[in-house]
N, C-alpha and C positions, 0 to 999 in steps of 0.2 A: 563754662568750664566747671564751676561750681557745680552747677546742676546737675551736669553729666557725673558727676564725683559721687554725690548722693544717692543719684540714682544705682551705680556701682553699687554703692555701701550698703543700699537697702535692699537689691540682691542677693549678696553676700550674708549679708543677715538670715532675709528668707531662707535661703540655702542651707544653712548654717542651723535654722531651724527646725527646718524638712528633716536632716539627717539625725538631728536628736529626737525627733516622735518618732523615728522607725522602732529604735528597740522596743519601747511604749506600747507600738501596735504587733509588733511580733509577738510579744508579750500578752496581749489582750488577745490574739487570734488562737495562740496555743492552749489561752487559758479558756478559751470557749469551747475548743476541741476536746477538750479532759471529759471521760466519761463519766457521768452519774458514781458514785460509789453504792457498791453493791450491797444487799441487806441480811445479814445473817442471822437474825433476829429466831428466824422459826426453826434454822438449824442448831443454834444455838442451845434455844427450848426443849428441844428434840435429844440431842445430847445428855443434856441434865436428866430426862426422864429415863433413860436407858441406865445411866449412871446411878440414878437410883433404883433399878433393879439390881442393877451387878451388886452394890452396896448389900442388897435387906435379901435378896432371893437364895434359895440354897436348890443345889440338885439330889433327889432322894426318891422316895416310893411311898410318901406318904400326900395325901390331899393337901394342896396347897403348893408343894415341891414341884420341880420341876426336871423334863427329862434329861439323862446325863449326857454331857455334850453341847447343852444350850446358852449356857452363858460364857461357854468360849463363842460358838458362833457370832452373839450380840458383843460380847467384850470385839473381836475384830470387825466387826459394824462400824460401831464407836471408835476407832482408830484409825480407820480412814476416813469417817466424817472429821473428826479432827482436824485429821491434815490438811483438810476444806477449809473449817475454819482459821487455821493457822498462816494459811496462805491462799488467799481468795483468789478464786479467776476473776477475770474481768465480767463475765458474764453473767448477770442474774438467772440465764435458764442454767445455766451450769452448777449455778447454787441450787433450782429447784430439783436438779436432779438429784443430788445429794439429798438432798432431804426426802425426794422418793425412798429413795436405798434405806436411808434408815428408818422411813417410816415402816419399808415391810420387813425388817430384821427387826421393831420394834414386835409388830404383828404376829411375827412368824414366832418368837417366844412367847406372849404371850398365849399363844395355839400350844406350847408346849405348857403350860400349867396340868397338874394331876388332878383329876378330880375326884369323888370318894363314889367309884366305881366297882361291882364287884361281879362273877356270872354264881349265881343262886342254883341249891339244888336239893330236891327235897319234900319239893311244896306237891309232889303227887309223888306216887308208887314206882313211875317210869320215866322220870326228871331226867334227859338227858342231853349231849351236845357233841356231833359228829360232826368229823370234816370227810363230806361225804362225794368229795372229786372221784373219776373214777381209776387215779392212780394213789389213794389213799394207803392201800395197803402196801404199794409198791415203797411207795416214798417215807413209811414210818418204821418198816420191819427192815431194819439197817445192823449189819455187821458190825456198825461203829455208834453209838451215838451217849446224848444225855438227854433227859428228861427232869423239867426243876415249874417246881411255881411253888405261892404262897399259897395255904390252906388252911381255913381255920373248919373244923372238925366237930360237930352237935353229937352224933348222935351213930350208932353202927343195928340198924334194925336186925341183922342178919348176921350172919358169918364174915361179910367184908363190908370195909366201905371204899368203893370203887373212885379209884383217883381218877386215872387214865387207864386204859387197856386196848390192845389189838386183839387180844385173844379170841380162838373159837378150836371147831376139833375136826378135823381131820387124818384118820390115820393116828391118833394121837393128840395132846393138845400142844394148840401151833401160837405164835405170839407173844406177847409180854404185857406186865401189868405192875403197875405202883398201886398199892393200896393199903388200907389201914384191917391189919387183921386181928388174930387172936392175943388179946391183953393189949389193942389198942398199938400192937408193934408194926412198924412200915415192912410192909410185905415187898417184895418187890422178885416177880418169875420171869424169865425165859421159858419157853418151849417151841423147838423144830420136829417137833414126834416125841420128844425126850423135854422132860422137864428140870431146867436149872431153880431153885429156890432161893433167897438170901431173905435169913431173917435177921436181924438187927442183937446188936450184943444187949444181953439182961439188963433192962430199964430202959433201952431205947425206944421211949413208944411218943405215938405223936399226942401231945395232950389235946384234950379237950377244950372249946370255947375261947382259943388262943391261936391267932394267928401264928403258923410257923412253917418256914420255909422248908421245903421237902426237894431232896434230889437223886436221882440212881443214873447211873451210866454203867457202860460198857465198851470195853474196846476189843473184844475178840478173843481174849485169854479171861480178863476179870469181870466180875459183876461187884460192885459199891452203890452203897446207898448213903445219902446222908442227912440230917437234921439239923436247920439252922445252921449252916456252913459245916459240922462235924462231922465227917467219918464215923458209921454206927456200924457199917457192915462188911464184909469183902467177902467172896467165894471165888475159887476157880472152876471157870464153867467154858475152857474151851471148846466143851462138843457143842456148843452151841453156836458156835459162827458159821452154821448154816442158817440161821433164823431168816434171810433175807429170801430162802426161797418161798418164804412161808406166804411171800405176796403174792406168789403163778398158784395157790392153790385154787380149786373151783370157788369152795367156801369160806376164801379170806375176808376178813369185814375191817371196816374202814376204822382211821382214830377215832373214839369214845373216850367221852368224859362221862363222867357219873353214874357208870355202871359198868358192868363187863359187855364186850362187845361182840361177845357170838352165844353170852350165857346172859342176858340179862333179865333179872329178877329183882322185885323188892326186897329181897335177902342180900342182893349186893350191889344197895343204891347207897352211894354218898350221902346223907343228909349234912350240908355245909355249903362253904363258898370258894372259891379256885380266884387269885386274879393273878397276873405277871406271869403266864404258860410259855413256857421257852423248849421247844427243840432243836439240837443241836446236832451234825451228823459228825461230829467227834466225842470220843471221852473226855469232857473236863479235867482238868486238876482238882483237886481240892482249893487251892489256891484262886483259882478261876473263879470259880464258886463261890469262895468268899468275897472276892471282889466287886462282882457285879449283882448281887445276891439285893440290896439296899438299893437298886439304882433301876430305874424304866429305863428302858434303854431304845435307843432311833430307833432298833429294825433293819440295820444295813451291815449287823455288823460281821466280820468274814465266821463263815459254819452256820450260822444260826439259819434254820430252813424254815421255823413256822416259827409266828411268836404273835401272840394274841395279849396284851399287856392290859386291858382295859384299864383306861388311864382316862376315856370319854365315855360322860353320858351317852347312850343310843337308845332309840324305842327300837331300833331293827331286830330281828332275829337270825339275818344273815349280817355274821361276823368275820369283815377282813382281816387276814391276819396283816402283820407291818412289815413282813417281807412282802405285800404282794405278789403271794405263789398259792396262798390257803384260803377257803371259807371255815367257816363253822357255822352250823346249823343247831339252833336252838329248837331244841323237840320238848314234847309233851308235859309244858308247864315249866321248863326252864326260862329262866329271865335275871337280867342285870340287876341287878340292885346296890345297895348301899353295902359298906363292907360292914358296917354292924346290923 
């Protein structure tokens, strides 16, 4: 009877001890299941470095600067890797993709750095640079437009120093042109058979050896020019808003740079340098002008139809514009170079 007793008891024991390992082991199997904790070590890294461009980088138009627009792109990079960080998936490929993302929004500004890039003209007699598509003439003798870049100014061999020009003669002289004329004043013509002029008010001349921003538009009633963001000039010239047929003529000629483009002569060669070339197929503001006047800008932005920024070294001499719509061809001894 005893025995049987014991035997019971030591039962009841066992049993009694079974049921207290179970939490123990439920406990041990969950704790085996818990995945790895994930490592953000490189994300981490990664962050910090971008954060240190937002911190020291500025956007402007000088070498070294960067284009506008770029350190929001990287600043919202950097805010959704955060969120990575702040709250980890379970997954370590899910961390490395995150760090893909930022590594090529890393990337992709630093591709937006300016570099001290310039298109040169001068160094021969017939130094020039056309965008020589065969809808050139169509696409620049516009009803509506602006015309702007930076230039700095050596030298005027002749009677002009040819910025830009469509010009040639037909029946009259056909096209338009920015250029540096007599006492060094920003010239800036229309002509459809009929010639509009705008010279600049007394003392508005483009200096020499000094970069300086140069702009004219037109909107179909006015012709303005301007310096360094200022208003120097205004005419009304609305017999001219036929300028746009001036592109079905036989002998239309394509954008030129650095000379005249149905007249050109060593008398009306540029000797200088052009970077940040902007066409636009409305009339800016003033306002406008001054805004984005300091700043390289994407290439995407609404009106702008050609824009040649040189902002990267190239040895090519075929020049995409950042709309992806233009070339420019570098002819006889034109070439990139430094802006001093």
């Amino acid at each position: 009877m005893k025995t049987e007793q014991s035997k019971r008891t030591i039962k009841i024991i066992a049993y009694l001890a079974i049921i207290m390992m179970v939490p123990f082991f439920v406990a041990s199997c969950e704790k085996e299941e818990e995945p790895d904790p994930v490592d953000l070590s490189e994300l981490e890294t990664l962050v910090t470095t971008a954060e240190d461009y937002i911190a020291t980088a500025q956007e402007g138009n000088v070498p070294g600067d960067y284009v506008r627009g770029s350190l929001a792109d990287l600043e919202q990079a950097v805010d959704e890797a955060k969120l990575v960080v702040d709250d980890p998936p379970e997954s370590q490929e899910e961390i490395a993709d995150a760090v893909t993302v930022l590594e090529d929004a890393i990337y992709a500004f630093e591709a937006m750095e300016i570099e001290d890039v310039a298109l040169q003209f001068g160094l021969t007699d017939s130094t020039i640079a056309v965008e020589n598509s065969a809808g050139s003439a169509e696409s620049f003798n516009l009803s509506e437009f602006t015309f702007e870049t930076w230039v700095i100014y050596y030298d005027k061999p002749g009677f002009f120093g040819q910025i830009v020009s469509t010009e040639f003669y037909e029946d009259g002289l056909r096209g338009w042109n920015l250029r540096v004329g007599d006492n060094d004043a920003l010239d800036f013509t229309i002509a459809d058979g009929n010639e509009s002029r705008l010279q600049p008010l007394e003392g508005a001349t483009v200096p020499r050896n000094t970069w300086t921003h140069v702009a004219c538009t037109f909107n179909g009633e006015y012709m303005r020019s301007y310096i360094n963001g200022q208003m120097v000039g205004e005419v009304e010239a609305s017999d001219r808003d036929s300028i746009f047929v001036t592109s079905t003529l036989e002998n239309a000629q394509p954008l030129t740079f650095g000379n005249s483009a149905g007249f050109a002569q060593p008398e009306r060669r540029l000797i200088g340098r052009l970077f940040d070339i902007r066409i636009w197929d409305v009339a800016r503001s003033q306002a406008e002008i001054q805004a984005d006047k300091d700043y390289i800008l994407s290439g995407d932005q609404e009106n702008l139809i050609a824009y040649w920024p040189f902002a990267r070294n190239t040895a090519e001499t075929t020049i995409a514009d950042a709309t992806s719509s233009f070339n420019l061809e570098l002819k006889n001894g034109t070439v990139t170079s430094t802006r001093e």
